[in-house]
C-alpha positions, 0 to 999 in steps of 0.5 A: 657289810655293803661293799664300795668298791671293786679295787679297795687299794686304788680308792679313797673313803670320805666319811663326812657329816650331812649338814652344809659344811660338811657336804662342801667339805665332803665336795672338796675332798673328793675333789681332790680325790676323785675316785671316792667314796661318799658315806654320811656319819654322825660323831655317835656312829663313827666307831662302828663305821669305821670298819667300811673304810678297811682295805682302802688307800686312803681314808678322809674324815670330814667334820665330823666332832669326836664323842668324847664318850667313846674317844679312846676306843675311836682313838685305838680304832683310828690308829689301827686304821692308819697303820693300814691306810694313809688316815687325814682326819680334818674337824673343827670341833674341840677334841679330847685333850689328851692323846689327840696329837696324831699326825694325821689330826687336823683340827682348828676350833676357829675355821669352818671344816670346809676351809681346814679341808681346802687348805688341807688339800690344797695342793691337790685342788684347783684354786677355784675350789676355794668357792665351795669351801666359802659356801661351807663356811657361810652354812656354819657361819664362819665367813668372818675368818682372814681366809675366807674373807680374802677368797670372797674378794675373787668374787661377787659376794652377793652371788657367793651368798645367794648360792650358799643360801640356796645351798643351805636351805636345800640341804635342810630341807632334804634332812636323811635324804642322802642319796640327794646329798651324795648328788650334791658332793658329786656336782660341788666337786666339779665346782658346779653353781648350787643352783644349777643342781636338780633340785636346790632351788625348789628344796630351796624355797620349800625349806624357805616357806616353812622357815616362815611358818615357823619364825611366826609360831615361834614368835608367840610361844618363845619363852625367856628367862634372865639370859637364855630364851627357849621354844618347845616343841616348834614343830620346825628346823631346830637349829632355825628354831634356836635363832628365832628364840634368841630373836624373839625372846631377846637373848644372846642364846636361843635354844629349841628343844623337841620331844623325842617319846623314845628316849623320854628326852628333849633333844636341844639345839642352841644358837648364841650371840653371846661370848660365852663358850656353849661346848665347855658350859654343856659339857659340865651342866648337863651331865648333871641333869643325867644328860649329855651336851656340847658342840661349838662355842656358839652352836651346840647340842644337848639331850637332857631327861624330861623329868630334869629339864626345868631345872637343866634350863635354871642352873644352864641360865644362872651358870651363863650369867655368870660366864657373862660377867666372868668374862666381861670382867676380863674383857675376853670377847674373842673366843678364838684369841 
């Protein structure tokens, strides 16, 4: 196993997600400690790397969702953990109803994890740090909260949004190329412009011309059905492919879905503009289709079996429908109220 450190006992280990927010995240924890470590996990892979963080002072978790699969083993192996290290775990997405009432637990399914990591740790950050947890919340499309709209007023928005969206496209076009990300988290910690780091603008605007490529393909092959539109196999970013669906097949959820040969499975990505919440439908309709799914309540994920996903898309698109009209009755709009 890869050995981090010399002095585990005077140091701090950030796990952290790779997407945008969770390299801001990542940027201002390690901001607050200095001396950390960086390591790039996936809810399915956090069980078993936990056992890099052993030894350590301190362990920080950022954004990273739990997999409710295995979230009671997680559980135990997080509890042992924080008998040994001092343990701040700090998500936005929905956690296990039961047993996750640990002090050490952070979570609000309203906020982006860079604004629940800054006012986490605030006491530890320059204030100025609030600019990096802006670019996160703009990645994840969370800038519309009390908290960030209030930090946005200390600066020129249009620059906040240029340097977020440099950031953002840069991020995606790197996909597994970490150690470009750790580079990332090591000048976002020092509050560093985005577009002063090696290589963001030309990530940038590579990740841009292939976005285009891809929005003028996905507009001829976007299908709709009565409330979901869906592309397969866009051969492009999947979570922009999703949003381009929704666009062009003019619906609220948009899903890209992609081969993958070796599960002999789509793999989806879903975006929504509508007030249903994705997270809790795909966790009750995909498992019937022998799959699995969920995420945020407008941005998730699912992998459902070739053979059962024609009719994963019928029963997915008829129980949205019928959130829609439940929740229209009741007049529920805000999914965070």
């Amino acid at each position: 196993m890869r050995a981090f450190g010399k002095d585990r006992l005077t140091e701090t280990f950030i796990f952290t997600h790779g997407d945008s927010d969770g390299i801001c995240s990542g940027a201002i924890a390690k901001s607050a400690y200095p001396d950390s470590h960086i390591y790039f996990t996936s809810p399915v892979s956090l069980l078993q790397k936990l056992e890099l963080g052993k030894g350590y002072k301190r362990v920080i978790i950022c954004d990273i969702a739990i997999d409710e699969r295995t979230s009671a083993q997680l559980l135990q192996k997080l509890k042992d953990l924080s008998r040994e290290s001092e343990l701040i775990y700090i998500d936005h997405h929905p956690v296990p109803k039961n047993g996750w009432d640990e002090p050490w637990l952070h979570n609000d399914p309203c906020v982006c994890s860079s604004e629940l990591t800054y006012k986490v740790l605030a006491h530890r950050l320059n204030r100025d740090m609030r600019r990096v947890a802006i670019y996160g919340a703009i990645g994840d499309y969370a800038d519309d909260t009390d908290s960030v709209k209030e930090w946005c007023e200390d600066w020129d928005k249009r620059t906040l949004f240029f340097e977020a969206g440099a950031l953002v496209q840069a991020v995606i076009y790197a996909g597994r190329e970490f150690d470009f990300k750790r580079v990332l988290i090591e000048y976002l910690s020092k509050d560093r412009l985005p577009s002063t780091i090696p290589d963001v603008l030309d990530f940038a605007k590579q990740c841009s011309d292939l976005e285009e490529q891809l929005r003028l393909r996905i507009k001829e092959q976007v299908k709709s059905l009565q409330n979901i539109a869906y592309v397969i196999d866009p051969k492009g970013y999947k979570s922009k492919s999703a949003i381009y669906a929704a666009a062009y097949g003019q619906r609220k959820i948009g899903i890209s879905a992609e081969y993958r040969q070796t599960k002999h499975s789509y793999d989806m990505s879903f975006r929504s503009r509508s007030p249903v919440d994705l997270n809790l439908i795909l966790r009750d309709v995909a498992p019937r289709y022998e799959g699995t799914g969920g995420g945020l309540a407008e941005a998730a994920g699912a992998r459902i079996p070739v053979a059962n996903f024609p009719a994963f898309l019928k029963d997915l698109d008829m129980r949205i429908g019928e959130e829609e009209k439940k929740l229209k009755e009741e007049h529920i709009i805000d999914k965070c109220h």
